[in-house]
Backbone bond lengths (Angstrom), bond angles and torsions (degrees), N, CA, C in turn:
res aa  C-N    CA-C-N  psi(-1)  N-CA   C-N-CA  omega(-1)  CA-C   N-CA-C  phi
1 X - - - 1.438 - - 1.527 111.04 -
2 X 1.529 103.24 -42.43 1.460 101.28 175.58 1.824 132.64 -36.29
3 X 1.510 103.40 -43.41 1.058 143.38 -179.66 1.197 135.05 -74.40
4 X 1.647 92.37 -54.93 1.910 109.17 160.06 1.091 125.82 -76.78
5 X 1.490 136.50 4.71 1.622 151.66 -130.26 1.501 78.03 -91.66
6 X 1.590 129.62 -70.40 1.655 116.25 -155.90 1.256 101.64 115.06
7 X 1.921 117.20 -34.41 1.532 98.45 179.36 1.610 94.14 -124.56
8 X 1.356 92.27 -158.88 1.828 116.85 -168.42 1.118 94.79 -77.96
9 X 1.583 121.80 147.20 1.558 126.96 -175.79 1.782 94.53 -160.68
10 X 1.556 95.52 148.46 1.422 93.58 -167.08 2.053 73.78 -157.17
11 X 1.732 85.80 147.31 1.382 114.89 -171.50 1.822 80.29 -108.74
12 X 1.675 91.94 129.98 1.893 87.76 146.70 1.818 99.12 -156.71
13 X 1.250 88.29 170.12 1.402 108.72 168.24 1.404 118.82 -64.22
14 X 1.540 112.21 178.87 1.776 114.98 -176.96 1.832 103.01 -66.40
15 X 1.331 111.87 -53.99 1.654 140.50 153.01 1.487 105.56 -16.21
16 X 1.819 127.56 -41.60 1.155 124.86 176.55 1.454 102.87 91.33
17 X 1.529 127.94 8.89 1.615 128.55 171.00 1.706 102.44 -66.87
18 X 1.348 94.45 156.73 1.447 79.19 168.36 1.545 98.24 -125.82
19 X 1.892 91.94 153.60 1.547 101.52 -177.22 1.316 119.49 -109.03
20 X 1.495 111.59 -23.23 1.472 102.90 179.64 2.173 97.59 -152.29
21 X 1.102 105.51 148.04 1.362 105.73 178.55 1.802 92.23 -135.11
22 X 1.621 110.80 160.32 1.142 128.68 -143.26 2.078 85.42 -110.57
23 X 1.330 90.41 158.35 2.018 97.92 172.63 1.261 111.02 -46.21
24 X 1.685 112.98 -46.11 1.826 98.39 -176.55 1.770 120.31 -62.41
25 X 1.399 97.42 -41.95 1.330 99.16 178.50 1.511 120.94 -57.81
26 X 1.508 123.60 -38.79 1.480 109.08 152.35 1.654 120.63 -48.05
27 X 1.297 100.33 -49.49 1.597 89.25 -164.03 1.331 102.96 -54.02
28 X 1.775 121.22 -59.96 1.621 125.98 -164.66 1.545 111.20 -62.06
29 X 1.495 117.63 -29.85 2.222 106.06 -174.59 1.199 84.32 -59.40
30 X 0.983 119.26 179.97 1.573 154.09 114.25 1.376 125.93 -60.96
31 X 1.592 122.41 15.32 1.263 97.20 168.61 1.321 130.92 -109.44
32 X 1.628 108.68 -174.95 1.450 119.15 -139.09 2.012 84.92 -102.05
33 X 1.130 110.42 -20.02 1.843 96.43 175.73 1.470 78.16 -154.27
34 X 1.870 85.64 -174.43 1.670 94.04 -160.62 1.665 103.57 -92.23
35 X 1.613 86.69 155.85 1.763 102.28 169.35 1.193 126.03 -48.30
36 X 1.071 112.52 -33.98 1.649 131.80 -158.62 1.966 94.52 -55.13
37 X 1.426 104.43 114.66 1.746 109.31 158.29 1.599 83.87 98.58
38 X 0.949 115.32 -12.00 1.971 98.60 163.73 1.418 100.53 -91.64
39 X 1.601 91.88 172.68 1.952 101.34 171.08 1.199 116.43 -107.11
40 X 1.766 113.97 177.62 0.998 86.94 -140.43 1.913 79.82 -102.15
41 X 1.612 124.23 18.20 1.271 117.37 169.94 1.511 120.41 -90.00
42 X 1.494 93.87 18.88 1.968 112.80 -168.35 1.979 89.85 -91.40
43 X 1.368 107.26 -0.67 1.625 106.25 162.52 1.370 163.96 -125.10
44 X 1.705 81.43 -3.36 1.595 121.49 175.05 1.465 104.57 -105.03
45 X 1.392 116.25 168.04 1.324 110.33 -167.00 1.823 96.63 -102.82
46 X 1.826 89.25 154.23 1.670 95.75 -171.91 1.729 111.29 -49.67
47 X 1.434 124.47 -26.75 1.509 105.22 -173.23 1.892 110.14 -84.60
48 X 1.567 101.89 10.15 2.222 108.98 143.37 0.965 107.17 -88.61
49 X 1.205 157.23 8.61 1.422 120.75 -151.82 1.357 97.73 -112.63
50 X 1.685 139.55 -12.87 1.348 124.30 -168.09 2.007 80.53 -102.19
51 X 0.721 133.33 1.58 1.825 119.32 -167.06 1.399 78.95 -122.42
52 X 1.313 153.03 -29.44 1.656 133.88 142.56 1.358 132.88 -25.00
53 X 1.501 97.17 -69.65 1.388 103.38 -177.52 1.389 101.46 -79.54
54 X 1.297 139.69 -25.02 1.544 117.38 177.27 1.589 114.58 -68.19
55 X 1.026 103.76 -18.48 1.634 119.19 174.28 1.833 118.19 -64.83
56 X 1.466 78.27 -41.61 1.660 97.06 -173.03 1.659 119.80 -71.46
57 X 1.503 79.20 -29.43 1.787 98.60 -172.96 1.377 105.15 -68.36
58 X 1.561 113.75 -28.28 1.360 111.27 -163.67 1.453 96.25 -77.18
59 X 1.086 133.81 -58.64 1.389 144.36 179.30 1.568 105.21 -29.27
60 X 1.685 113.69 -64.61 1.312 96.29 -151.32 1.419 88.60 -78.27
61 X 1.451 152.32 14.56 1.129 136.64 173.94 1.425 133.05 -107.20
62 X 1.816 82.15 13.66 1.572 108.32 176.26 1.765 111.47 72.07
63 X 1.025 112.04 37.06 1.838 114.37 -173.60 1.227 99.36 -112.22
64 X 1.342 105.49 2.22 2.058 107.23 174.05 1.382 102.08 -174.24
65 X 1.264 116.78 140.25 1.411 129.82 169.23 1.695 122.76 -71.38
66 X 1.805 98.58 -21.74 1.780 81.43 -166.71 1.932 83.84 -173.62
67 X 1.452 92.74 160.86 1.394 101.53 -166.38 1.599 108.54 -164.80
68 X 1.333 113.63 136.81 1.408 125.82 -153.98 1.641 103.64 -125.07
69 X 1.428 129.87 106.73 1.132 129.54 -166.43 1.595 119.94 -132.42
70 X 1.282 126.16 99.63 1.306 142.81 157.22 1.363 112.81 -22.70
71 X 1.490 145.57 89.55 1.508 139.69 170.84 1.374 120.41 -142.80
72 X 1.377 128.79 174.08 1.151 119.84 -170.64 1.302 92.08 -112.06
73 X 1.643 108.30 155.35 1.247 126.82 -171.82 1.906 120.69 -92.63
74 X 1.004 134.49 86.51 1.358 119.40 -176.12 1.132 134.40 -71.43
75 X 1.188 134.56 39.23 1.431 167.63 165.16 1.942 95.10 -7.78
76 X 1.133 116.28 123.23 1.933 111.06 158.95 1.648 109.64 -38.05
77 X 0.975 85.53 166.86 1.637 101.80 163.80 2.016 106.73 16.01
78 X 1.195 109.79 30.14 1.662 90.20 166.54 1.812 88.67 -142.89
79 X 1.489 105.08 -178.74 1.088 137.27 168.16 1.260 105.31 -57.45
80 X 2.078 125.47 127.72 1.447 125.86 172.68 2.311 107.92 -45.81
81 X 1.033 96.43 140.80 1.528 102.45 -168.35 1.640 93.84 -133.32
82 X 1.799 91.90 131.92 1.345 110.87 -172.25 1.498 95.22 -89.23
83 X 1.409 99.98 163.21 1.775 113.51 179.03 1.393 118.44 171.34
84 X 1.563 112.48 -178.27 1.350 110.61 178.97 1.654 101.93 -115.06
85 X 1.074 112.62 167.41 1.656 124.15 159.60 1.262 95.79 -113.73
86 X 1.474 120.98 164.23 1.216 136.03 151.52 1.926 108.24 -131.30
87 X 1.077 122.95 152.24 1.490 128.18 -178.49 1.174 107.86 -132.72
88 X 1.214 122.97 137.34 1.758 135.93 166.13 1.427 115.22 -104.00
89 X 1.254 165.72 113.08 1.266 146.61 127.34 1.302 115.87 -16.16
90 X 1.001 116.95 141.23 1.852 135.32 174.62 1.866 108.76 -132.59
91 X 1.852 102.29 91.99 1.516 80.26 -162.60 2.090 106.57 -85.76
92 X 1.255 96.71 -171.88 1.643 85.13 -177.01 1.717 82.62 -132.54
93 X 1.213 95.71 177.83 1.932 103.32 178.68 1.599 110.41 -67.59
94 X 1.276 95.88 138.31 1.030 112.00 -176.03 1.761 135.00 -71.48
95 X 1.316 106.33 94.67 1.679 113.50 -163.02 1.921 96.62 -101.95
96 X 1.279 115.81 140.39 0.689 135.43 -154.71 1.768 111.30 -82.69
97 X 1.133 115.12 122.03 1.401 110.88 -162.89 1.653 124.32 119.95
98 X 1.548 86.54 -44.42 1.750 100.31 -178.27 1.387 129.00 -97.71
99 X 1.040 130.08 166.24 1.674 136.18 -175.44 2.171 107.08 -68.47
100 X 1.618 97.53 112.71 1.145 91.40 178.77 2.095 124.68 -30.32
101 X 1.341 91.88 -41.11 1.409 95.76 -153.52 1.863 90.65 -92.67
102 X 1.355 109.13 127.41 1.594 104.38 172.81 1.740 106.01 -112.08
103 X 1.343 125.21 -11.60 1.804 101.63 151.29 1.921 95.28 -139.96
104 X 1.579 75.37 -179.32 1.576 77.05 175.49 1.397 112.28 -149.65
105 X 1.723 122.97 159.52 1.836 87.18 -147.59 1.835 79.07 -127.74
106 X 1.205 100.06 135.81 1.550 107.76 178.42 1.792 123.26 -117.95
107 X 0.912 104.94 133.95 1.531 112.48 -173.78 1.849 120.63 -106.94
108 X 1.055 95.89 124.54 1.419 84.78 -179.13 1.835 135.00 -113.09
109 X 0.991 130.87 125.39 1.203 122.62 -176.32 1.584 118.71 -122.08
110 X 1.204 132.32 143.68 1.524 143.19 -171.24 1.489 125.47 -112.34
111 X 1.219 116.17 178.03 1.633 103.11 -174.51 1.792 83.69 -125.79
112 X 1.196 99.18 -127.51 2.022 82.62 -165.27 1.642 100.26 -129.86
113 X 1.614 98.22 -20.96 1.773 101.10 173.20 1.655 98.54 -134.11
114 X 1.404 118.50 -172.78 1.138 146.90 176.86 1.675 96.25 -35.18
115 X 1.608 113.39 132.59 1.223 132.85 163.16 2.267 114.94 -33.10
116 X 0.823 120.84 103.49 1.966 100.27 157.52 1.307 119.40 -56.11
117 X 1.082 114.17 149.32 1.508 119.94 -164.87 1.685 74.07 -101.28
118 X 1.657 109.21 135.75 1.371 140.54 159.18 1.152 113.60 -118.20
119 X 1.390 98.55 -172.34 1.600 93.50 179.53 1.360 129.02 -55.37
120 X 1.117 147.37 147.41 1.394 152.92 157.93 1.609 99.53 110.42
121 X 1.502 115.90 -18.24 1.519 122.43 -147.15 2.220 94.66 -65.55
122 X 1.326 113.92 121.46 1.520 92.49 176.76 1.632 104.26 67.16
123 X 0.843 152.35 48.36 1.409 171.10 150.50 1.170 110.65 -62.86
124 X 1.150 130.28 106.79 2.071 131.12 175.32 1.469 97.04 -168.03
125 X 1.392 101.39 137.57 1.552 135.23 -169.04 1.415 94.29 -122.59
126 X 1.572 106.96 153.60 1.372 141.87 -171.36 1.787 94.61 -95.95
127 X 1.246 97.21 143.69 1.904 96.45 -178.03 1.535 101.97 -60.51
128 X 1.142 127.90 -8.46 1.534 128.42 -178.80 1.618 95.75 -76.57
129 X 0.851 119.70 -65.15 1.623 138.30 -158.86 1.639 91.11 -69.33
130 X 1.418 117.56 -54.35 1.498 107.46 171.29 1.339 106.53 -37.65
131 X 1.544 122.21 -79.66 1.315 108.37 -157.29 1.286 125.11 -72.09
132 X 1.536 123.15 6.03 1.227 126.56 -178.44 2.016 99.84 -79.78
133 X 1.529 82.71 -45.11 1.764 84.09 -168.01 1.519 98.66 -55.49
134 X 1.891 136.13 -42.11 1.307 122.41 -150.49 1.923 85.89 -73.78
135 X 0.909 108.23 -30.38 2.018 104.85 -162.17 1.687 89.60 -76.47
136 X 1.314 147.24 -15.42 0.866 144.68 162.56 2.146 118.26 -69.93
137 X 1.204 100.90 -34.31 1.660 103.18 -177.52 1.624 97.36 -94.39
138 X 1.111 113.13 -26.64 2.094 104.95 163.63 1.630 116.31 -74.71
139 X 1.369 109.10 -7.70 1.660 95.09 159.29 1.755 90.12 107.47
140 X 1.151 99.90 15.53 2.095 92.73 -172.08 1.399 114.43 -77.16
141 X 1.127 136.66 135.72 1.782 125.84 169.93 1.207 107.39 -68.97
142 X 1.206 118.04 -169.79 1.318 165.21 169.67 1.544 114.76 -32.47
143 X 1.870 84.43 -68.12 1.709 113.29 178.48 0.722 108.49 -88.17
144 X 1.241 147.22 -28.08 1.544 132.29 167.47 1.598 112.42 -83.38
145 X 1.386 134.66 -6.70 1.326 107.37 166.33 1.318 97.50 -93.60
146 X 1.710 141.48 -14.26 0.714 129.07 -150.00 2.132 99.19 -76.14
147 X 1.331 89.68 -52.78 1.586 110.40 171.40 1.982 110.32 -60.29
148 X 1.292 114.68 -33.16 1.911 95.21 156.78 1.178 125.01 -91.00
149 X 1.538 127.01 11.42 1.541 115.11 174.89 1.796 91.77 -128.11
150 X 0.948 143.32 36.60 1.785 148.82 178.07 1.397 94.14 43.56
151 X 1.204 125.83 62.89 1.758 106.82 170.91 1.631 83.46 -132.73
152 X 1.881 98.09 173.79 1.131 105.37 132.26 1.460 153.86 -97.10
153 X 1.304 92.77 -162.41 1.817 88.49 -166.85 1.538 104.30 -82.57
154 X 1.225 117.86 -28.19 1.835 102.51 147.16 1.188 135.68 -51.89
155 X 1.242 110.68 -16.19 1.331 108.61 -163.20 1.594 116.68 -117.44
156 X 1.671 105.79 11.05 1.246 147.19 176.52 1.413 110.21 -86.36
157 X 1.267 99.19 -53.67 1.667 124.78 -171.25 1.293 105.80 -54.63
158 X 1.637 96.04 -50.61 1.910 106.49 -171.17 0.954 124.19 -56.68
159 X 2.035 107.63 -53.48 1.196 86.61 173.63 1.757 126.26 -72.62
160 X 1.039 111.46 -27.78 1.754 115.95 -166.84 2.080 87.68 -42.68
161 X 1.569 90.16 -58.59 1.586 95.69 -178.69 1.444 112.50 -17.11
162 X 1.498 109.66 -63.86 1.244 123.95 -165.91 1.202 119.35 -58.03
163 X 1.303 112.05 -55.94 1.580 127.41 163.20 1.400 108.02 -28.26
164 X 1.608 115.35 -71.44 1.481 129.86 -173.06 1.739 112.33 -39.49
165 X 1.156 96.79 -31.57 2.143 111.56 177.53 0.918 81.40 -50.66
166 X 1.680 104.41 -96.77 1.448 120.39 -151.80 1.061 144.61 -73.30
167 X 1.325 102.24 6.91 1.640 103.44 136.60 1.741 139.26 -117.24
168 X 1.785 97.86 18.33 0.976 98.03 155.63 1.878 102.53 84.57
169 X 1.294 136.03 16.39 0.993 149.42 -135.63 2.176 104.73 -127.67
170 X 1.152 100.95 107.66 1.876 85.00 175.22 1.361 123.58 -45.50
171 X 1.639 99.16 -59.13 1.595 121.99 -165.30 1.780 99.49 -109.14
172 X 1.904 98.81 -165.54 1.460 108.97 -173.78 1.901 75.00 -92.23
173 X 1.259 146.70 -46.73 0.867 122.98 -147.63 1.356 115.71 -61.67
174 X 1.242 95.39 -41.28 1.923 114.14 176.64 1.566 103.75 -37.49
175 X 1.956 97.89 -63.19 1.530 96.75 -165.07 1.825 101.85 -69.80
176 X 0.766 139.77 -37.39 1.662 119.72 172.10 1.188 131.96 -58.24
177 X 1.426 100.42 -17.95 1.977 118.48 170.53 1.779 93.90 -59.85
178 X 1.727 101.25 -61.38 1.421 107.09 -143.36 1.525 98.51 -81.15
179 X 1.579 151.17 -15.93 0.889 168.93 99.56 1.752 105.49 14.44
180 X 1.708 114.11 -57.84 1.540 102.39 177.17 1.276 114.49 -77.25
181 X 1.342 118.27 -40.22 1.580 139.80 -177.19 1.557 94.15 -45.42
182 X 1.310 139.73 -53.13 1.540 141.52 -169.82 1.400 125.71 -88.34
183 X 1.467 97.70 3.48 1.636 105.50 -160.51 1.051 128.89 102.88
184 X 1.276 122.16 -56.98 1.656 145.63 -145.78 1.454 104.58 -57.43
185 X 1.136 119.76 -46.55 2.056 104.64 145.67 1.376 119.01 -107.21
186 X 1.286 91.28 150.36 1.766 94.28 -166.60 1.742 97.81 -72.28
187 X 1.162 98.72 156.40 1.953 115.32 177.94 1.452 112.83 -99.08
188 X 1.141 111.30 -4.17 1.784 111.35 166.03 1.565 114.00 -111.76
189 X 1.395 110.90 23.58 1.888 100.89 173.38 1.298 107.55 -135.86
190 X 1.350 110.61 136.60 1.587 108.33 160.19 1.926 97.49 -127.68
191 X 2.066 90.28 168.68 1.180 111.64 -33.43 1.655 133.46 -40.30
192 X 1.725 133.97 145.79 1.331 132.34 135.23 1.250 105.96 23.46
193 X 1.601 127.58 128.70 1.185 134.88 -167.24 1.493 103.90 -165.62
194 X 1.501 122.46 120.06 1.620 123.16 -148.69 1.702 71.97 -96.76
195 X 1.434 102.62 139.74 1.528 131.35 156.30 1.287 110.06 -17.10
196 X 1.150 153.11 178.84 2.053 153.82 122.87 1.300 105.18 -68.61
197 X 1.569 121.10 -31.38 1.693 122.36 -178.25 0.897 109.04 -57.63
198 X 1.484 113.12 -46.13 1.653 97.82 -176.15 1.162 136.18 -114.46
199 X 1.305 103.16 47.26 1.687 130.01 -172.60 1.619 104.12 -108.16
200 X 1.599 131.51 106.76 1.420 116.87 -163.01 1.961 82.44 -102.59
C-alpha cells in the first residue's frame, strides 16, 4: 500500500525524522538528495512548527489516531506550495515507559500554487484578545469580562467581533472549537490558556 498509494508518503518517527519515503515522493519533491534522517519540520515554515509538534505529540501518545493539516510546503529550489498533510499513528506493543505509537505514516498532497490563507492561516491576538478569548472558553459573559479586564461591554463585543472574522466562526462556541483545533489554546490546561505563539 505504501507504494501503491498514488500519493507522497513519508515514514517518521515520534521526533518527526523521517525514515523512509515512498517512489512518488521522490519523483514529486524537488529534492537534490534524500529525505531520509531530516525532519519532517525541515519543510514547513518555523511559524508551524510549535502547532506541528503539539499535534504530533498527541499522536505518538495515542490521544488521537490521525490528523489532517493545511500547510505550506517549502520545497528547495521551487515556489512555497500550499497543501494538506494527513498522519496515521502506527502503534507498536505496548512496553512500559514508552510512547504507544513508535512511527507514524504521513501523506502528502498539494494544490498547484501557494496555500490561501483561511482561517487560522497567520492567526495572532493582542494580550487583550488573548485574555478575552481564554474568559470566553471558561464560560465567562460579556459582563463579567467586561468588569475583569476595565473595558466595556462594547468594547468586549469588538473584539470577540473581531476574533469571530478571523476565524471565520458564527458563534463564541464555534470560535473556542476552532481556537483548540489550531492550537491557539492549549488542550491540556485548565482554566484555557492561549499559547505565547500566538500572542503578537
Amino acid at each position: 500500500m505504501f507504494e501503491r498509494s498514488g500519493t507522497c508518503m513519508a515514514v517518521v518517527d515520534p521526533m518527526l525524522r523521517i525514515h523512509e519515503v515512498n517512489k512518488q515522493f521522490l519523483r514529486e519533491v524537488p529534492l537534490s538528495d534524500s529525505p531520509v534522517g531530516r525532519t519532517l519540520l525541515d519543510f514547513v515554515p518555523p511559524a508551524d512548527h510549535v502547532r506541528l509538534r503539539r499535534q504530533f505529540t498527541q499522536l505518538a501518545l495515542g490521544r488521537r489516531e490521525r490528523l489532517v493539516e493545511r500547510v505550506t510546503w517549502l520545497w528547495p529550489g521551487t515556489c512555497d506550495t500550499g497543501g494538506t498533510m494527513t498522519a496515521v499513528a502506527g502503534h507498536s506493543e505496548a512496553v512500559p515507559g514508552e510512547a504507544p505509537v513508535s512511527t507514524i505514516v504521513v501523506s502528502v498532497t498539494w494544490n498547484e500554487g501557494p496555500i490561501d490563507e483561511g482561517p487560522g492561516q497567520e492567526f495572532r491576538l493582542t494580550e487583550l484578545d488573548a485574555r478575552i478569548l481564554e474568559g470566553i472558553a471558561t464560560g465567562m459573559s460579556t459582563i463579567n469580562l467586561a468588569t475583569k479586564l476595565y473595558l466595556s461591554r462594547q468594547g468586549v463585543e469588538y473584539h470577540v467581533g473581531s476574533m469571530l472574522k478571523k476565524l471565520d466562526a458564527p458563534n463564541r462556541a464555534a470560535l473556542v472549537s476552532r481556537a483548540f483545533s489550531l492550537g491557539v489554546l492549549r488542550s491540556m490546561s485548565w482554566p484555557p490558556r492561549v499559547d505565547a505563539a500566538f500572542v503578537k
